[in-house]
C-alpha atoms as a printed R data frame, in Angstrom:
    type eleno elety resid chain resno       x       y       z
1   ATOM     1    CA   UNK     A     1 149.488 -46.094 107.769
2   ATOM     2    CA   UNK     A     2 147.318 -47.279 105.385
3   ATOM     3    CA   UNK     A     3 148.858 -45.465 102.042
4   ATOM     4    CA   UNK     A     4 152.523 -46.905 103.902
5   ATOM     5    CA   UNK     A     5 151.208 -50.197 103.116
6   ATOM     6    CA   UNK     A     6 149.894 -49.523  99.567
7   ATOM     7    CA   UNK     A     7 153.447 -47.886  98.710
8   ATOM     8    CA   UNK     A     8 155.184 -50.830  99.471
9   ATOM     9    CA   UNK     A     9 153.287 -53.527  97.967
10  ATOM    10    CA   UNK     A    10 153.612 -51.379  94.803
11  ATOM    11    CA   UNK     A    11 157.033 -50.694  95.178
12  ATOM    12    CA   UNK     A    12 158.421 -53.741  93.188
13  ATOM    13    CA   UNK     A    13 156.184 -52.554  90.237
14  ATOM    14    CA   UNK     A    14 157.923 -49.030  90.238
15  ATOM    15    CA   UNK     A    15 161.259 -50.078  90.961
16  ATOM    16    CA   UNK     A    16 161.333 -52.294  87.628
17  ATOM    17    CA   UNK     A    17 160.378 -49.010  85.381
18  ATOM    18    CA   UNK     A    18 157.519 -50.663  83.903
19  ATOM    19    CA   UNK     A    19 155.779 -49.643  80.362
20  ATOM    20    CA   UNK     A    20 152.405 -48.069  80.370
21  ATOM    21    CA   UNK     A    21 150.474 -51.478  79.233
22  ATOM    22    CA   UNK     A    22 148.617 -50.617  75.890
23  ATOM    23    CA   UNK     A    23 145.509 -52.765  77.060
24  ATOM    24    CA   UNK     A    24 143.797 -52.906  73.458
25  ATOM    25    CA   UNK     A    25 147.450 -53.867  71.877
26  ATOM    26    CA   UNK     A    26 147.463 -56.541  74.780
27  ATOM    27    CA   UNK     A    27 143.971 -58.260  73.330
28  ATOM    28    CA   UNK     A    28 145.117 -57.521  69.719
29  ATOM    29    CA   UNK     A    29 148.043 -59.604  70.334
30  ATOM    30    CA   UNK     A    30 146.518 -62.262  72.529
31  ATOM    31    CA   UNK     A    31 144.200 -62.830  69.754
32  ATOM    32    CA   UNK     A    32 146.688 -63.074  67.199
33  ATOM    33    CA   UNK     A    33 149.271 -65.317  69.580
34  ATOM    34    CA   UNK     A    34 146.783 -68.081  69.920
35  ATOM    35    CA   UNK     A    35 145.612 -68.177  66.462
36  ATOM    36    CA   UNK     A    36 149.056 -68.645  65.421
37  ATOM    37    CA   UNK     A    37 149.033 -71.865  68.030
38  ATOM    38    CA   UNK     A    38 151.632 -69.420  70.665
39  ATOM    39    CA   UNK     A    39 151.355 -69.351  74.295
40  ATOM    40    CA   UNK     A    40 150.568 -66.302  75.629
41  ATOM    41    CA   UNK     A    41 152.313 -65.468  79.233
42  ATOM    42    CA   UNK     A    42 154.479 -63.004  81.197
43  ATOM    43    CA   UNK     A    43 158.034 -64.354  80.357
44  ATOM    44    CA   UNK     A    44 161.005 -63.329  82.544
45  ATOM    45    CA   UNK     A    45 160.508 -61.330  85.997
46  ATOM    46    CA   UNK     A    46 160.331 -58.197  84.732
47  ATOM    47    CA   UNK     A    47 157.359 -59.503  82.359
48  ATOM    48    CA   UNK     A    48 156.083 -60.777  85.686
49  ATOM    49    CA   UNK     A    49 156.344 -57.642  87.917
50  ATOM    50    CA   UNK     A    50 154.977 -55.454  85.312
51  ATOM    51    CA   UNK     A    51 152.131 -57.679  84.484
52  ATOM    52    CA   UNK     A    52 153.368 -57.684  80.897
53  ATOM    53    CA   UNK     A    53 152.468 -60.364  78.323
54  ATOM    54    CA   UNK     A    54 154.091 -61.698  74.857
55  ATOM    55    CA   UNK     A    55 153.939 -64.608  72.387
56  ATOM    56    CA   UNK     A    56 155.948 -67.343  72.495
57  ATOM    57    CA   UNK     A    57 155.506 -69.777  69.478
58  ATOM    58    CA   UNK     A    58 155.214 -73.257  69.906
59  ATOM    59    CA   UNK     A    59 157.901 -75.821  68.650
60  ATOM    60    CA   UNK     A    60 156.325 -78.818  66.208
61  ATOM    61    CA   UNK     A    61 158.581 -81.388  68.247
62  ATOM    62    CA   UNK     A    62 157.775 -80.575  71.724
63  ATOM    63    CA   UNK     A    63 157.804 -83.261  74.185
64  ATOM    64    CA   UNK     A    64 160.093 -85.575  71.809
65  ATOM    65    CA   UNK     A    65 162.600 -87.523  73.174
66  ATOM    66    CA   UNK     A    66 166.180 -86.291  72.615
67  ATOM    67    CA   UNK     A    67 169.893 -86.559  73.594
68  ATOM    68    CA   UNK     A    68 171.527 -83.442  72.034
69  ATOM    69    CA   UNK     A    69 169.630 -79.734  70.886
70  ATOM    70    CA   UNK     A    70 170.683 -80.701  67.366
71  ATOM    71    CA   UNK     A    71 167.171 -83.704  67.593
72  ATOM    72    CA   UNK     A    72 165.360 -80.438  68.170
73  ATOM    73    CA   UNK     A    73 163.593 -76.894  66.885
74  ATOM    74    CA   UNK     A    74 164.860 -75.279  69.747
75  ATOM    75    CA   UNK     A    75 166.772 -76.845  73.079
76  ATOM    76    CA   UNK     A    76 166.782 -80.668  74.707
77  ATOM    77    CA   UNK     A    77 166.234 -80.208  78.561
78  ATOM    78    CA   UNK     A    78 166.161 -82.795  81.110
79  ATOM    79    CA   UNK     A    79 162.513 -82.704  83.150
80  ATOM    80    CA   UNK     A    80 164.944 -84.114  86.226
81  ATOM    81    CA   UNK     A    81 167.013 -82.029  88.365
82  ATOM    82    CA   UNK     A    82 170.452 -84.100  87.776
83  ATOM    83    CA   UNK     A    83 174.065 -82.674  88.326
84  ATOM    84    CA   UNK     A    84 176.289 -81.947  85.384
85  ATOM    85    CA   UNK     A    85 177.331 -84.733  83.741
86  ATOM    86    CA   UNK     A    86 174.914 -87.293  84.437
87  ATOM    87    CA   UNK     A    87 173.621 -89.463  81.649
88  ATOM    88    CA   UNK     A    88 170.133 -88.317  80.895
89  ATOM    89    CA   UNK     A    89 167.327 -88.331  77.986
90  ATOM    90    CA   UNK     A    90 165.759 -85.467  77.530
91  ATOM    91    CA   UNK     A    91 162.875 -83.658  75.493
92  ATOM    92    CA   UNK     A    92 162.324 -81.288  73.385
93  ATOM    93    CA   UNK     A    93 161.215 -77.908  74.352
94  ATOM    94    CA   UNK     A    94 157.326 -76.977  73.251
95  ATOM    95    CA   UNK     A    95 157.329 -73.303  73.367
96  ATOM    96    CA   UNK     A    96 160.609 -71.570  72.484
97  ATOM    97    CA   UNK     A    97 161.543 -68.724  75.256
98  ATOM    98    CA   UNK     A    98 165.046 -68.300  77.173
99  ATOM    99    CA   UNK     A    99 163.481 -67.796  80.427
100 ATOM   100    CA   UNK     A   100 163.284 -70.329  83.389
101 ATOM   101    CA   UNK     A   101 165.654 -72.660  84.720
102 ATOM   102    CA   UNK     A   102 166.554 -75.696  82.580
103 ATOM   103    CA   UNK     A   103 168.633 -78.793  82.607
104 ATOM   104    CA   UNK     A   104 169.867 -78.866  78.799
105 ATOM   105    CA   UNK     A   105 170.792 -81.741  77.162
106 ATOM   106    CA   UNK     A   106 173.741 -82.529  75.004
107 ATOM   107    CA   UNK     A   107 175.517 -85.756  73.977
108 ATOM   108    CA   UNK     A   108 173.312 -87.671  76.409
109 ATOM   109    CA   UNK     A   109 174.357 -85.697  79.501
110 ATOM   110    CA   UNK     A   110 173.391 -82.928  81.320
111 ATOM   111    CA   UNK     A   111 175.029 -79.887  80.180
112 ATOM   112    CA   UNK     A   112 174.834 -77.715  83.296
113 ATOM   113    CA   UNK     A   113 172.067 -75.455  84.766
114 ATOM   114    CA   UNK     A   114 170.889 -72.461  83.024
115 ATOM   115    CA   UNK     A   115 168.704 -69.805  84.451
116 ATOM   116    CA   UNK     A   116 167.419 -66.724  82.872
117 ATOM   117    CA   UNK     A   117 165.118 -64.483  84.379
């Protein structure tokens, strides 16, 4: 019963086809993530599930107000959950990665939902 249990709180793991994690590459590039000022974290689910980490860099203009992605390095999200359409100000991302939900953004208004796992 016991090895039932261990099997199928491991199961996620397998069924994702994770890489063998290179733990020395992993410290070599922690190191080198946050001396370049990046933020160092398992991005997307898969990332998550097989405990594997990567650099993001970090935008100059995060946290700046903004009412279009063109004001910005990378995107203009809205920290509010607000329906499409509504007038909003947003801010600029701080660390540029896809994943996550987000509100973005443009002309003033929120541009939809996006989600990317």
């Amino acid at each position: 019963m016991r090895w039932l249990c261990l099997l199928l709180l491991s199961f996620p793991a397998f069924a994702q086809n994770c890489p063998e994690v290179d733990r020395e590459a992993q410290r070599r590039g922690e190191a080198e993530c946050r001396a370049k000022g990046g933020e160092w974290a398992r991005f997307g689910v898969h990332a998550h599930l097989c405990n594997v980490y990567s650099c993001a860099p970090r935008t100059r203009d995060g946290g700046k107000p903004c009412t279009t992605s063109r004001e910005c390095e990378y995107q203009c999200v809205s920290r509010k959950e607000l329906p499409p359409g509504a007038e909003a100000t947003g801010e600029c991302v701080g660390v540029v990665s896809p994943f996550g939900c987000r509100y973005p953004v443009e002309g003033g208004r929120i541009a939809g939902r996006i989600c990317i796992d």
